[in-house]
Residue, then its C-alpha position, 0 to 999 in steps of 0.5 A: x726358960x725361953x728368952x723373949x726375941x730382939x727382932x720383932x715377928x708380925x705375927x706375934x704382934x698382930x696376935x697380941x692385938x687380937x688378945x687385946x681386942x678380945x679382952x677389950x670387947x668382952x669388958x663392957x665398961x671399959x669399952x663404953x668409957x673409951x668410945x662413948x666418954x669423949x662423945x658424952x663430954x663434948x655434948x655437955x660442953x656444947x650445952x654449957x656453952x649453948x652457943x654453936x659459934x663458942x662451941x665450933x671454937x672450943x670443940x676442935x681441940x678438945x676433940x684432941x684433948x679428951x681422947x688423949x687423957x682418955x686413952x692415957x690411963x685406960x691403957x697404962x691401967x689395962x698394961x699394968x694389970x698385965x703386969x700385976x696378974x702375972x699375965x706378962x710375965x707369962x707372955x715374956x717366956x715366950x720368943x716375943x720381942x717387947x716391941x711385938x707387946x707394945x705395937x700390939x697393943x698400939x694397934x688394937x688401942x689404935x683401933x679403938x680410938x679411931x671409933x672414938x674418935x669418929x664416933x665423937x666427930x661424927x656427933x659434933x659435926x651433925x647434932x652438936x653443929x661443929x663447923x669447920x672450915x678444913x677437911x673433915x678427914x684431915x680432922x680425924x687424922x689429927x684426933x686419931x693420931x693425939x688418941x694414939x699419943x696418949x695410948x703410947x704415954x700411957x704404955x710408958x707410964x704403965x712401967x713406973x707404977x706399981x699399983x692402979x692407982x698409982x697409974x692413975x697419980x700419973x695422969x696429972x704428971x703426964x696429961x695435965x701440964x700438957x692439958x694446960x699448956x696445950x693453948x686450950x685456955x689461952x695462946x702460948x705467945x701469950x705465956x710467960x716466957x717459961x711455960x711458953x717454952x714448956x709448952x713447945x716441948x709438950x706434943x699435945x701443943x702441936x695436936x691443938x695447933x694442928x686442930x686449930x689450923x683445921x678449924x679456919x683453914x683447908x689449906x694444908x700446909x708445912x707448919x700442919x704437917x710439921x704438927x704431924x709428925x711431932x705428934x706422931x713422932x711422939x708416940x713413936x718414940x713413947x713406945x719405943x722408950x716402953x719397950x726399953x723400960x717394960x719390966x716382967x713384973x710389978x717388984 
């Protein structure tokens, strides 16, 4: 039996994607949900909120938050069927580094959430009357990297679960704390000392803080670019610790 490469192959990896991306395209509802849900979410709220100026304030971050939940746990159910089917196993006779997994299904998952995300900005910026006062591009940026993060924590949590709805019991340990702590419902400064403190470890925060900044200001700054590359430095490193703890097969 072959044993899977130590050194990832470009080759491999841009192929795992295009795998992905097949499968993805031909399931119908799982595509809808990952590209049309954040959109059909942030048009309910506006409509709650019936207030342009509530919804330019609240939008922003959410537009971080919904892609981020969303693509957590399509992805750590789509790996763990892979899994459970017998599909990686199959995949992990081959000389293929777990890295080569992994990084294929970020950049396919990362070619999806960049259409989500430009589907849901493109939507609030124009019918829903989203106004910011930075870059719109720097607004993509930012979304696509915190859908990404969640893709890449979904990846990681995908190899501590056993069944799909274990998967789904990962959500509120994984999204939820960040969710709340994020700065969404409240300031962090404001926070006991405790949460607030939990807050500066969670990455989602620094995705708000990022949004929040693009919202009122087009000056790009130390502390936005900081933001960044927490942000991306999370996910990077999310899926470095899947390829460490991806298993063959489901016990």
């Amino acid at each position: 039996m072959r044993t899977p490469s130590a050194v990832m192959n470009p080759a491999i990896t841009m192929a795992t994607a295009q795998r992905i991306l097949t499968q993805v395209r031909h399931d119908h509802r799982t595509l809808a949900l990952m590209i049309l849900l954040p959109s059909l979410l942030l048009i309910l709220l506006r409509f709650v909120f019936n207030s342009e100026e509530m919804f330019s304030r609240a939008a922003p971050a959410l537009l971080a938050v919904f892609p981020f939940a969303i693509m957590f746990i399509v992805t750590s159910i789509t790996t763990l069927r892979e899994r459970t089917t017998g599909t990686l196993e199959r995949l992990m006779t081959m000389p293929m580094a777990k890295l080569d997994l992994l990084f294929g299904y970020a950049i396919a998952f990362g070619m999806v959430a960049v259409l989500q995300v430009s589907v849901a900005a493109t939507i609030s910026l124009t019918w829903l009357g989203l106004e910011i006062g930075g870059s719109v591009w720097t607004l993509l940026v930012i979304a696509v990297l915190d859908a990404l993060l969640g893709m890449a924590l979904g990846l990681f949590a995908s190899a501590f679960a056993t069944t799909e709805f274990q998967a789904v019991q990962f959500m509120p340990a994984f999204v939820m704390p960040q969710v709340l702590l994020c700065g969404l419902f409240a300031p962090r400064e404001s926070m006991h000392v405790v949460l607030e403190w939990a807050s500066n470890v969670m990455p989602l925060s620094y995705a708000v803080d990022a949004l929040n900044h693009v919202t009122v200001s087009s000056d790009i700054d130390g502390t936005l670019i900081r933001n960044l590359i927490i942000v991306g430095g999370c996910g990077l490193a999310a899926l470095v610790l899947g390829a460490a703890t991806l298993r063959r097969r489901t016990p």
